[in-house]
C-alpha positions in Angstrom: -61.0 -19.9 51.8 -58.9 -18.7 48.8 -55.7 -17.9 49.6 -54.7 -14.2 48.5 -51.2 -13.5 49.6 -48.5 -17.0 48.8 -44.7 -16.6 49.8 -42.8 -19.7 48.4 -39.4 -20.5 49.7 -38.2 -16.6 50.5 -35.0 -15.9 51.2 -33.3 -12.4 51.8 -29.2 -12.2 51.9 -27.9 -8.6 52.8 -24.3 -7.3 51.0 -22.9 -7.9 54.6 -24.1 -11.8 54.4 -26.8 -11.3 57.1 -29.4 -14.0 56.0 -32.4 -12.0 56.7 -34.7 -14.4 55.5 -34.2 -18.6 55.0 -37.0 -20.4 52.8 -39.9 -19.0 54.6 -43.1 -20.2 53.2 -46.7 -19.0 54.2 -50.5 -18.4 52.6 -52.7 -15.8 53.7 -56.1 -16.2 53.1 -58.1 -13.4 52.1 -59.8 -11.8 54.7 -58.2 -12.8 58.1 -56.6 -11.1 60.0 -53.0 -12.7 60.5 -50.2 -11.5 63.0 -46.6 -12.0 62.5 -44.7 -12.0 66.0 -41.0 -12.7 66.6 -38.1 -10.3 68.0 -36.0 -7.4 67.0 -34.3 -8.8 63.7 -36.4 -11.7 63.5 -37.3 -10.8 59.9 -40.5 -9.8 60.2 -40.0 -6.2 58.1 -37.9 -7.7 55.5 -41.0 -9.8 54.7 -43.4 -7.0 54.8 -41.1 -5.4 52.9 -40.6 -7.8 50.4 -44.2 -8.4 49.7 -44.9 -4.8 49.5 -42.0 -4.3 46.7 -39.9 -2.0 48.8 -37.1 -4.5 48.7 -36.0 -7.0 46.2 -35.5 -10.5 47.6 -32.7 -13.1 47.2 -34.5 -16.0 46.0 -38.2 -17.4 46.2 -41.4 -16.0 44.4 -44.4 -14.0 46.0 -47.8 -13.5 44.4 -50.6 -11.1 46.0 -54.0 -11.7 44.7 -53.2 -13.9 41.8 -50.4 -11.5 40.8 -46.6 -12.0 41.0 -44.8 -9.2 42.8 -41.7 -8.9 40.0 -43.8 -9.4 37.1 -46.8 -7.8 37.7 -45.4 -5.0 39.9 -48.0 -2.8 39.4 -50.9 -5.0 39.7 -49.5 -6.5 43.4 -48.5 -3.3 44.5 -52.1 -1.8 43.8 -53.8 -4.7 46.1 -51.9 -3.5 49.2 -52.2 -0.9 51.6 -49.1 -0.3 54.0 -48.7 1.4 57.2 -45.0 1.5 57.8 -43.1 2.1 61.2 -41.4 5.0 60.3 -43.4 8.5 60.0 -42.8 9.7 56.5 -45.0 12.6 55.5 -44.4 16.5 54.2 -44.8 18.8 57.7 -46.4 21.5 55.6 -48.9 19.5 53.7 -52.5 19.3 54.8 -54.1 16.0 56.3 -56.7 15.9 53.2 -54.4 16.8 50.8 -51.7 13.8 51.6 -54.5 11.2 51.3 -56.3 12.5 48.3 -52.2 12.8 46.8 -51.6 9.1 48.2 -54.9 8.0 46.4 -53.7 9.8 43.0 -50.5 8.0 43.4 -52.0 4.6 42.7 -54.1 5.7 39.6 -57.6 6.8 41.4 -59.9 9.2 40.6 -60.8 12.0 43.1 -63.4 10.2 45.3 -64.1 13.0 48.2 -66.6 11.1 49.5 -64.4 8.0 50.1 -61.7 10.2 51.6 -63.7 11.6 53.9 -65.3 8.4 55.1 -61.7 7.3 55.7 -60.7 10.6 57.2 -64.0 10.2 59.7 -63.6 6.7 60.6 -60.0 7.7 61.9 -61.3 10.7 63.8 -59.7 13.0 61.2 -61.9 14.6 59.7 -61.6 17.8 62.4 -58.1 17.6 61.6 -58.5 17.6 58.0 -57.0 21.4 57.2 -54.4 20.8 60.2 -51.0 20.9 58.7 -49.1 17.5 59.2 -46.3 19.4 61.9 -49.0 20.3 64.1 -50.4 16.7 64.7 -49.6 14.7 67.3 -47.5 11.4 67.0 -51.0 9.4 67.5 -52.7 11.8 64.9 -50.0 10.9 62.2 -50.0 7.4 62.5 -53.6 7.6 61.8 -52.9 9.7 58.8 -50.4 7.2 57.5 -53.6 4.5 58.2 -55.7 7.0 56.1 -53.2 7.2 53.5 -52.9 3.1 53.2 -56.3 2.7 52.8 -57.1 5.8 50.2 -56.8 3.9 47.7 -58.9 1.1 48.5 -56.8 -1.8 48.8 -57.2 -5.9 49.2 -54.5 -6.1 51.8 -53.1 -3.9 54.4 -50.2 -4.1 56.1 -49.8 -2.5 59.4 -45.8 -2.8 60.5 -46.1 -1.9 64.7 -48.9 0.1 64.3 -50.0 1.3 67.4 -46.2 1.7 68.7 -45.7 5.3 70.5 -50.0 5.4 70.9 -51.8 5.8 73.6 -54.0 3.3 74.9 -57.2 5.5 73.8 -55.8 5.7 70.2 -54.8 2.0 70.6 -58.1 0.6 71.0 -59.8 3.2 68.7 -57.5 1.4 66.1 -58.7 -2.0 66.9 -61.6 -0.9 66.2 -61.3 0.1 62.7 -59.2 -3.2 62.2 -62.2 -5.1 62.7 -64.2 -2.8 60.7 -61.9 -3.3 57.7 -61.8 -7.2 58.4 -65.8 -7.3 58.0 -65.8 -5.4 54.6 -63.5 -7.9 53.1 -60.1 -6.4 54.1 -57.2 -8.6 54.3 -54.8 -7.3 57.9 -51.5 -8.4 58.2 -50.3 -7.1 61.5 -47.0 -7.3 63.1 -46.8 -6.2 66.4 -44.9 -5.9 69.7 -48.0 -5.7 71.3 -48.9 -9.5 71.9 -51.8 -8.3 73.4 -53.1 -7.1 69.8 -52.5 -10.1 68.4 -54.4 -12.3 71.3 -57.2 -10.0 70.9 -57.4 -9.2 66.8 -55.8 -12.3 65.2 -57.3 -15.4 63.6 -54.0 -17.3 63.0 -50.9 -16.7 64.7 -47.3 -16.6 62.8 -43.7 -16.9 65.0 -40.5 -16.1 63.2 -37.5 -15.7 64.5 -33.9 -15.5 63.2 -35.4 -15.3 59.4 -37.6 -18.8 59.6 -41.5 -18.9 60.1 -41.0 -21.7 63.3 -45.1 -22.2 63.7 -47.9 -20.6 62.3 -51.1 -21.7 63.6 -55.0 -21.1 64.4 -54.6 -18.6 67.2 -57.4 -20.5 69.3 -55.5 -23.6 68.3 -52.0 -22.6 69.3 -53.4 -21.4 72.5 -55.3 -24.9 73.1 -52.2 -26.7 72.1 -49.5 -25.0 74.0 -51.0 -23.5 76.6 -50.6 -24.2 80.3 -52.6 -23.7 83.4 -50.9 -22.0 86.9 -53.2 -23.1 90.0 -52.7 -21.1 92.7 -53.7 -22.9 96.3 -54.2 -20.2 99.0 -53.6 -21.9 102.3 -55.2 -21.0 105.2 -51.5 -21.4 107.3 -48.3 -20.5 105.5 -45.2 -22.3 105.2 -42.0 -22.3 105.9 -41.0 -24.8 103.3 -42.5 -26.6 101.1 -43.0 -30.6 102.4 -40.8 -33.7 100.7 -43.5 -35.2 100.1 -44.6 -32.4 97.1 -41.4 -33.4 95.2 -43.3 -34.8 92.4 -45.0 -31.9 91.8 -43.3 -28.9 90.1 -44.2 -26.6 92.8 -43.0 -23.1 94.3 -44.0 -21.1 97.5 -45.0 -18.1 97.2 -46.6 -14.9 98.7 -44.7 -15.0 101.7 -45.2 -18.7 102.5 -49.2 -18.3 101.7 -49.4 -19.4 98.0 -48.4 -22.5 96.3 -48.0 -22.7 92.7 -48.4 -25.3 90.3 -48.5 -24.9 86.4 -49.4 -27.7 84.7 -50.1 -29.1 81.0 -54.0 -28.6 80.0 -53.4 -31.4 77.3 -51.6 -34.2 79.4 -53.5 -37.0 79.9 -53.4 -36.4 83.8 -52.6 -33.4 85.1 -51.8 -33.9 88.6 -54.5 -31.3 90.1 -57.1 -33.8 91.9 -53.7 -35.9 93.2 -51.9 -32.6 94.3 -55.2 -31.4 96.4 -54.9 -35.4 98.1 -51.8 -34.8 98.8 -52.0 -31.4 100.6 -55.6 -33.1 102.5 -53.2 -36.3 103.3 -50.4 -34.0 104.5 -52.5 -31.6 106.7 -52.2 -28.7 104.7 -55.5 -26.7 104.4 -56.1 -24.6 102.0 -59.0 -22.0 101.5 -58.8 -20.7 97.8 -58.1 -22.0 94.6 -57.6 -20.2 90.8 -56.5 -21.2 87.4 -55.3 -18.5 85.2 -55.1 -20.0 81.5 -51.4 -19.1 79.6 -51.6 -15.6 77.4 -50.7 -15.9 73.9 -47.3 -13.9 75.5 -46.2 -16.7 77.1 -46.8 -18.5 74.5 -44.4 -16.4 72.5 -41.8 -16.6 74.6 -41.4 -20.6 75.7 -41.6 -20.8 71.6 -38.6 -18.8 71.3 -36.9 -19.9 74.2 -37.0 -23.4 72.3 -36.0 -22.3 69.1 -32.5 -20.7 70.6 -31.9 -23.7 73.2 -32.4 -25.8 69.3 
């Protein structure tokens, strides 16, 4: 698949020296949906922000469908839809009026019958006359969705979308995510959220401290780094766990009633049918067993953890 969004070798240096950014490179193809995950001041806005043309980078060269972003400012800009973090709408305008404005902005003409598909799709259409003060904080982040999308974009960007939404909202959203994503919508997401991304993404990007560390398949990553925790339930508990289970990685848990092995789902052995011998050989009966497969959160976090010990 073609790829519509290319970052080559970005960097980002602040006044203060703060390297923000350091070479990244990436491709987004053109129609996924693609998360970017990493920490607080891992660099993840700057990019967005880069690509977007809020902010001017330090070196390297973007293009968004076919069209550099310093050249052709206009023609990048006008592919791209982008739902910031920050909430930054006129209190006294109406709901309708600050998409149909938003759509204007980008060259438009009035399309009432777009904007109110948009407006609907969001749940906004009851709220179209409401004033923007008397929304909710859930009801203006889907105004600020609305107002990404009015001008029918390639891409959108959605920069912690669902933070400070309920769980209702939340889902609602993922919804119209993958609604967007089936007409032909390019969705960058970044996201505190990993449960988003393990549940909307089709590849999987990590950066932290201003360097892309892995992007990857999201299926794949999860296949590749993933590990399994069995948990035995034994029918006695113990005080201690036996000698004999020192070559096993184990702990005791549940007051003595649980042990707990977690183990590598792409080593060649991975202990589990020599572990059960060993507690049959030992006397230790057990009379429940369950695998629980790594979330993409885990995931996250042993990829960071290795990045800093690095």
């Amino acid at each position: 698949m073609a790829s519509i969004i290319t970052v080559s070798g970005l960097t980002k240096t602040y006044a203060s020296g703060f390297q923000a950014l350091k070479g990244v490179d990436l491709e987004i193809e053109e129609g996924e949906i693609f998360a970017l995950l990493g920490p607080n001041g891992a660099g993840k806005t700057t990019m967005i922000s880069i690509i977007c043309g809020n902010m001017r980078a330090s070196g390297g060269s973007v293009t968004v469908a076919g069209h550099d972003i310093v050249k052709s400012y206009r023609a990048s800009r006008s592919a791209i839809g982008l739902v910031p973090q920050e909430l930054h709408t006129d209190a006294f305008e109406r709901v309708i009026d600050t998409v149909r404005f938003s759509r204007g902005l980008f060259g438009k003409p009035r399309n009432d019958a777009y904007v109110e598909k948009v407006l609907r799709d969001l749940s906004l259409w009851d709220k179209r006359n409401n004033k923007m003060l008397e929304l909710s904080g859930g009801m203006k982040r889907r105004v600020m969705i609305a107002k990404a999308l009015s001008h029918e974009p390639r891409v959108l960007f959605l920069d912690e979308p669902t933070a400070g939404v309920d769980v209702e909202l939340r889902r609602d959203m993922w919804k119209l995510i993958g609604e967007l994503r089936a007409t032909g919508v390019t969705i960058i997401l970044t996201t505190h959220y990993i449960e988003e991304a393990e549940e909307m993404a089709d590849r999987v990007g990590v950066i932290d401290k201003g360097e892309l560390i892995l992007v990857e398949e999201k299926a794949t990553l999860m296949k590749k780094l993933g590990r399994k925790t069995l948990t035995v339930s034994l029918g006695e508990p113990l005080h201690a766990l036996p000698a004999e289970l020192g070559e096993w990685n184990l702990s005791l848990n549940g007051d003595g009633c649980e042990i707990e092995y977690v183990f590598d789902t792409q080593a060649s052995r991975t202990g589990v049918s020599s572990l059960l011998r060993r507690l049959g050989d030992l006397g230790i009966g057990y009379k429940d067993l369950n695998t629980q497969q790594s979330s993409l959160e885990d995931i996250f976090v042993s990829l960071v953890h290795q990045e800093k010990a690095a």
